[in-house]
MDTraj code that builds the backbone (N, CA, C; nanometers):
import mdtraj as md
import numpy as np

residues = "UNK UNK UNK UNK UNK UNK UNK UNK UNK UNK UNK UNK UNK UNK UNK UNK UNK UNK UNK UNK UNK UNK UNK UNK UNK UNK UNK UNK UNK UNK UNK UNK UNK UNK UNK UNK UNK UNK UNK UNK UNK UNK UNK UNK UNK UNK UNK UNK UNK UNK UNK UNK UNK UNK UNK UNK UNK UNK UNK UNK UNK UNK UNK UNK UNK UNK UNK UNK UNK UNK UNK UNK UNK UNK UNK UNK UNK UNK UNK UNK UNK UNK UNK UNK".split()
xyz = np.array([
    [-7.1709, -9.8524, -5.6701],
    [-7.0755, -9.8075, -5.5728],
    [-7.1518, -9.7291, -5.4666],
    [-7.1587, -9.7536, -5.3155],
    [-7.2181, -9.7099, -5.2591],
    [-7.0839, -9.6156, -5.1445],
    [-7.0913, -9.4554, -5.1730],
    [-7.0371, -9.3556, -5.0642],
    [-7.0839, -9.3532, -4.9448],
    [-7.0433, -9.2669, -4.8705],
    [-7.0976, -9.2435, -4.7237],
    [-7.0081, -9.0749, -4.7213],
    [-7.0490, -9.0102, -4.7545],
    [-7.0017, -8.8634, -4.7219],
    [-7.0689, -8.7635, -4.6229],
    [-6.9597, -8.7178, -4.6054],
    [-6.9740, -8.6267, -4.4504],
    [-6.9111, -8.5163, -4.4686],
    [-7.0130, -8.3690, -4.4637],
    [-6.9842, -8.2265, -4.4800],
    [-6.7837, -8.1945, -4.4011],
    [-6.7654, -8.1409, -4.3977],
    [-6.5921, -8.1274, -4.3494],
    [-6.7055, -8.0371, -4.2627],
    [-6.7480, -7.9571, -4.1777],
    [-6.8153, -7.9389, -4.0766],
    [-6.8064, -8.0493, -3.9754],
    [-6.8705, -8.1639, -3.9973],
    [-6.9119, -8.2385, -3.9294],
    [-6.7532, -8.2974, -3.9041],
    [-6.6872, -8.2610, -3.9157],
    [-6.5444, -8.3971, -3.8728],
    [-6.5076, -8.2571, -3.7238],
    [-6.5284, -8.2037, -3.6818],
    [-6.5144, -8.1426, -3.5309],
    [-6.6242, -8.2465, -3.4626],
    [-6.7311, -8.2298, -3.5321],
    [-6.8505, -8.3419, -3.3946],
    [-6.8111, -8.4488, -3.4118],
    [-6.7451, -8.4986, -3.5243],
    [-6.7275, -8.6648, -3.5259],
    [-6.5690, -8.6884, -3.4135],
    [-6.5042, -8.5698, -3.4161],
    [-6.4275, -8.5637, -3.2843],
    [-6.4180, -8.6142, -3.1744],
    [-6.5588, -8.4371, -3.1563],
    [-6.5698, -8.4628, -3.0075],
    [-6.6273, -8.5257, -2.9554],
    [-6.7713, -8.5972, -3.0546],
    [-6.8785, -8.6800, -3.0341],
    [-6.8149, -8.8810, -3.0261],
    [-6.7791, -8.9051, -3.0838],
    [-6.7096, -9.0417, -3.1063],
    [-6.8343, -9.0496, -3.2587],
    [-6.8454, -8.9911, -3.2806],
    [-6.9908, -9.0510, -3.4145],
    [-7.0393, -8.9727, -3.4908],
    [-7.0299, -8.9711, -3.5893],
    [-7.1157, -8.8221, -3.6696],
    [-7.2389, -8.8221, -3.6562],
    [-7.2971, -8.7058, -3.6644],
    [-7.4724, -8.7076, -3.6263],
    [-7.5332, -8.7399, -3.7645],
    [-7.5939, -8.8440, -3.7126],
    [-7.7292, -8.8696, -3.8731],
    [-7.7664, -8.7588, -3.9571],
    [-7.7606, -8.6325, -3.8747],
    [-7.8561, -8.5353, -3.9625],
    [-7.7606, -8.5126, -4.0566],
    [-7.6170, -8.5055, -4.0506],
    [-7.4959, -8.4662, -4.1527],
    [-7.4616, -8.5757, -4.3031],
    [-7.5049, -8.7351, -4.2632],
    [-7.4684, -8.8535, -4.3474],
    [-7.5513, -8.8409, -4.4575],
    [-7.5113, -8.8663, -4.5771],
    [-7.5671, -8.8738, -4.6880],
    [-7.5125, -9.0593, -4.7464],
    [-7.5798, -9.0959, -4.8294],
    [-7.5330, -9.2005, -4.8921],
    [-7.5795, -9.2283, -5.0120],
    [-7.4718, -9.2165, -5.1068],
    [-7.4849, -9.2129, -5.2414],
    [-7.4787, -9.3511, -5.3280],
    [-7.5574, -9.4280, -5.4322],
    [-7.5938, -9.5192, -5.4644],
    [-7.5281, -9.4434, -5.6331],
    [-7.4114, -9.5317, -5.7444],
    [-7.4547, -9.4487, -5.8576],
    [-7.4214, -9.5311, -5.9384],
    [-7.4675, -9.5513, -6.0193],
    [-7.4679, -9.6690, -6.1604],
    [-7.4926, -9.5740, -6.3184],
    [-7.3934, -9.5596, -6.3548],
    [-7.3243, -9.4842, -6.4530],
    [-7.3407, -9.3153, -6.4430],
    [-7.4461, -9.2494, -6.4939],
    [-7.5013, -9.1185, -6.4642],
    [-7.5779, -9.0868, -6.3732],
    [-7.6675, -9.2400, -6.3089],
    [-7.7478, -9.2215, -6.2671],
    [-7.7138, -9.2314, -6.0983],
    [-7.8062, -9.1515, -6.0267],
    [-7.7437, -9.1954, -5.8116],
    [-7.8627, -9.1878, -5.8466],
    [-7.8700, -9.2496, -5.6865],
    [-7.9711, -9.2313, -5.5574],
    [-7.9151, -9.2513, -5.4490],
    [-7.9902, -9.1873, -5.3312],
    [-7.9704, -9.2214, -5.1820],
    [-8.0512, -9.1708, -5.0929],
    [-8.0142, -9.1324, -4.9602],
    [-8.0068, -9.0624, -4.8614],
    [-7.9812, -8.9742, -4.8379],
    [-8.0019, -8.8561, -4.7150],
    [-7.9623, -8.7149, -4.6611],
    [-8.0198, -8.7331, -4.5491],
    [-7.9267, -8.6799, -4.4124],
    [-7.9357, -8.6250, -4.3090],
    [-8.0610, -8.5003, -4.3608],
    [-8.0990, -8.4527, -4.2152],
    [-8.1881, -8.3348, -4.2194],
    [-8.1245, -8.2347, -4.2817],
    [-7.9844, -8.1971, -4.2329],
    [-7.8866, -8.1138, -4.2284],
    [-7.8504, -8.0913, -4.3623],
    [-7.8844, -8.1672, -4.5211],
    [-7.9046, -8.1528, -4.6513],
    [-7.9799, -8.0931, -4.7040],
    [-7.9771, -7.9466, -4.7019],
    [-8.1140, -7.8695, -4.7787],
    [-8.1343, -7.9353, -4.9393],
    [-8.2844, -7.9268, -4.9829],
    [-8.2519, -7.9624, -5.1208],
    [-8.2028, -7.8651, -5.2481],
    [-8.1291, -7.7554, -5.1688],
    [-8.0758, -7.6688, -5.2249],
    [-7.9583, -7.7306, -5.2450],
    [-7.8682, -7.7405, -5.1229],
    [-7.7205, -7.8458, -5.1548],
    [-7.7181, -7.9315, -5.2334],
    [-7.8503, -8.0436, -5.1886],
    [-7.8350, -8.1370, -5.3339],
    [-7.8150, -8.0950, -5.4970],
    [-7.9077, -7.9976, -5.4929],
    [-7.9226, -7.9680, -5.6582],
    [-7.8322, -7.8278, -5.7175],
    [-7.7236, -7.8171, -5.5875],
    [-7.6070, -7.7346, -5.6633],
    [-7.4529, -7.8425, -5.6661],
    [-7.4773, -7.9578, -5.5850],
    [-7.3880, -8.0693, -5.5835],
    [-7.3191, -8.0090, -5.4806],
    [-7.3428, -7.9547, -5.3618],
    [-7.2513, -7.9225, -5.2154],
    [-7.1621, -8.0248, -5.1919],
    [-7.0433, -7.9704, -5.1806],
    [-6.9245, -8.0734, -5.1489],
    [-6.9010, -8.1883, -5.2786],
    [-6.9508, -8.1841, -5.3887],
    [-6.9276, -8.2718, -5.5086],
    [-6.9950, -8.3777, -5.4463],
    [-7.1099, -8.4472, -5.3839],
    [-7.1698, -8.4922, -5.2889],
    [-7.2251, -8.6168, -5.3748],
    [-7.3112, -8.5408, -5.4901],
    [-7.3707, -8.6273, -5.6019],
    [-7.3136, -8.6854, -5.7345],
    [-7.2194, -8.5739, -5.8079],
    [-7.1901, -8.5850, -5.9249],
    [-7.0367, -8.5302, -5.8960],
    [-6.9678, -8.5777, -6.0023],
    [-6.7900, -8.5138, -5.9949],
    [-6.8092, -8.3484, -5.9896],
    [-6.6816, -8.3058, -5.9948],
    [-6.6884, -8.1496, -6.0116],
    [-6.7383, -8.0895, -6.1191],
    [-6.7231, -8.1934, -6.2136],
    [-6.7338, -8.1111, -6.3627],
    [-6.8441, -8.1260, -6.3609],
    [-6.9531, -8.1969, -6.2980],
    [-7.0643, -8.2417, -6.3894],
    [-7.2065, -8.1799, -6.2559],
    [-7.3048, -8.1582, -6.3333],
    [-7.4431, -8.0721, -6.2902],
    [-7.4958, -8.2270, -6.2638],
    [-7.6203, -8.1160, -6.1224],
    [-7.7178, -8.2278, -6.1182],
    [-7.8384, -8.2232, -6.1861],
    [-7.9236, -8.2927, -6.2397],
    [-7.9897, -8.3060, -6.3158],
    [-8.1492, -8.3982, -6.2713],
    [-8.2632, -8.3377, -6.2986],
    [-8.3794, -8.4490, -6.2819],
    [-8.3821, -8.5291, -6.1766],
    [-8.3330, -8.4266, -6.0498],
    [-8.3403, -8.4637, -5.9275],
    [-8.4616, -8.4799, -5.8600],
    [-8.4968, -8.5548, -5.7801],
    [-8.6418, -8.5889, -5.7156],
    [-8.6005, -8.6070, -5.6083],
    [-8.6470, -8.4958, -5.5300],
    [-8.6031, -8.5524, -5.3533],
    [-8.7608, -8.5735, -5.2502],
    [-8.8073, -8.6526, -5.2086],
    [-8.8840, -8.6617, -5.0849],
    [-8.8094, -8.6572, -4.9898],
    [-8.8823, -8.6148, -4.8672],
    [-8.8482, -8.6066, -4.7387],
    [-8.9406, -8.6742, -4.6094],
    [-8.9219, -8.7787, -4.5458],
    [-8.9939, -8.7761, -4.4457],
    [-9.0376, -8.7027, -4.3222],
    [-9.0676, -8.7785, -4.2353],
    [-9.1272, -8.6588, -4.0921],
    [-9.0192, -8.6017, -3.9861],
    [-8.9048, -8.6832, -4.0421],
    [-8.7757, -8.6267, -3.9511],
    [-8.7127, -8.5646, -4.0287],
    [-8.7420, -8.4868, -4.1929],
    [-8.6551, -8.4399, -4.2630],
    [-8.5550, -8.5093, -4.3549],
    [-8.5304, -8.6635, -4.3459],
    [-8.4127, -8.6924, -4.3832],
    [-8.5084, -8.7461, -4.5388],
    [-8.3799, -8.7136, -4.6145],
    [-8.4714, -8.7044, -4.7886],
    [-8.3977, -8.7993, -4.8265],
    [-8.4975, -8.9322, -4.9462],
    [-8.4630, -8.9801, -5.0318],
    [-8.4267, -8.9073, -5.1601],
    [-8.3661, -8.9249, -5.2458],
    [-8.3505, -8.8508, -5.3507],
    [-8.2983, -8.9995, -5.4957],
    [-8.3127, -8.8821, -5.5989],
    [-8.2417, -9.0024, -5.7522],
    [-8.2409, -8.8514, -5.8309],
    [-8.1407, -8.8525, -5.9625],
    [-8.1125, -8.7893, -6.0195],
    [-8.0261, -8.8593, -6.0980],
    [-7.9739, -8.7368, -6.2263],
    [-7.8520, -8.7685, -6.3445],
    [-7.7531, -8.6687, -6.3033],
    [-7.6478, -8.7154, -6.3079],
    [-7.5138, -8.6329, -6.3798],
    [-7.5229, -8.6002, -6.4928],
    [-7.4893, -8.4622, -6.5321],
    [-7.4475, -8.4095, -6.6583],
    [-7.3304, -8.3483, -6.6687],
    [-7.2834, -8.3620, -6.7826],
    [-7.2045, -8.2191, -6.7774],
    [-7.2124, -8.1034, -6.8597],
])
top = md.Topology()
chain = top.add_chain()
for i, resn in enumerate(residues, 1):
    res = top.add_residue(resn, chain, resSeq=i)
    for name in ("N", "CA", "C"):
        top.add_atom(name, md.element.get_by_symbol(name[0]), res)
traj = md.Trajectory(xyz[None], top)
């Protein structure tokens, strides 16, 4: 199942802008416990690995054995588990 989530911040620029800014898009890839994806710049890998906005994993459940790289514009690959 592949998401496309966007901080509730970003829905004023997706407004006024006609488009949300890249740095805000994340895209989540997840096959049972396991994701991967994407992050805007605008994704510290702090957000990722407290689950900001339930982004990665449901509410109930922790992130886990997260691995994030980042390239030269900031925007990070990442993979991890859900736990709970």
């Amino acid at each position: 199942m592949k998401k496309v989530i966007i901080p509730l911040m970003a829905v004023g620029f997706v407004a006024a802008c006609g488009g949300a800014p890249s740095n805000n898009q994340m895209t989540v890839d997840r096959d049972g416990a396991n994701f991967s994806g994407t992050a805007g710049s605008d994704w510290t890998d702090q957000d990722l690995r407290t689950n900001a906005f339930a982004a990665l994993c449901p509410k109930d459940q922790k992130v886990a054995n997260l691995i994030v790289s980042r390239d030269e514009k900031g925007v990070a690959k990442f993979s991890g588990t859900c736990v709970k």
